[in-house]
N, C-alpha and C positions, 0 to 999 in steps of 0.2 A: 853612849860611848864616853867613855872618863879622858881627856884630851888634857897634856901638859898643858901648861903655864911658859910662856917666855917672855925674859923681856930684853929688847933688841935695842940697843942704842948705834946711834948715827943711822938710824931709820929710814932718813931721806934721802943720805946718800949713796954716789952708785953700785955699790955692793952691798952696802945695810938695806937700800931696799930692794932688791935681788931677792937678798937671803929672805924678806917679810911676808915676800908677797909667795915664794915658794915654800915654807914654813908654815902659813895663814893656811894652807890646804887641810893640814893634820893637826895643829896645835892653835891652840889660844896665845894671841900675841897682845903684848902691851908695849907699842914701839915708840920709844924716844927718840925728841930730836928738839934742837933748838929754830930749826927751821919748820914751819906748818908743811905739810904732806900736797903736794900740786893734787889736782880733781884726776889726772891719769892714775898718779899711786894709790889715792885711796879705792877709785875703780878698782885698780888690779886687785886691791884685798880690802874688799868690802867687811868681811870682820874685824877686823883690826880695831885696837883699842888704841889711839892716837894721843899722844901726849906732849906738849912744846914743852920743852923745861932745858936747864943744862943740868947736866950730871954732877958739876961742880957746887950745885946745891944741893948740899946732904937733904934742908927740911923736905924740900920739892921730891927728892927722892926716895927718901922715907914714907912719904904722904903715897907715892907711886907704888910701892909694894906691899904698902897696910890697904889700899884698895883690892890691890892681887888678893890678898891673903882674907882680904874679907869675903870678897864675891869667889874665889874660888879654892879658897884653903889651904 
């Protein structure tokens, strides 16, 4: 099965990761956050492609979507 791509920022907080771990069921997630992910959220969505960065660094987030775009097109 061919699954989107997303990528979810404010990841760790409490509706960014609401939407991760209910989205992580049907899609490929690469979820941002400047905070690390607690061992209960990465539980809930063991897929999940996890990433500390801030958004406010364009290279970090550049780097973040040429990996999307490598491993998944």
């Amino acid at each position: 099965m061919n699954q989107d791509v997303l990528i979810i920022t404010g990841a760790t907080g409490f509706l960014g990761s609401a939407i991760t771990i209910d989205l992580a069921h049907d899609h490929r997630i690469i979820a941002i956050d400047r905070r690390e992910p607690g061992k209960a959220l990465r539980h809930a969505a063991p897929g999940v492609r996890w990433e500390q960065l801030d958004i406010a660094d364009r290279q970090a987030v550049a780097a973040s979507f040429q990996y999307a775009h490598s491993q998944w097109g």
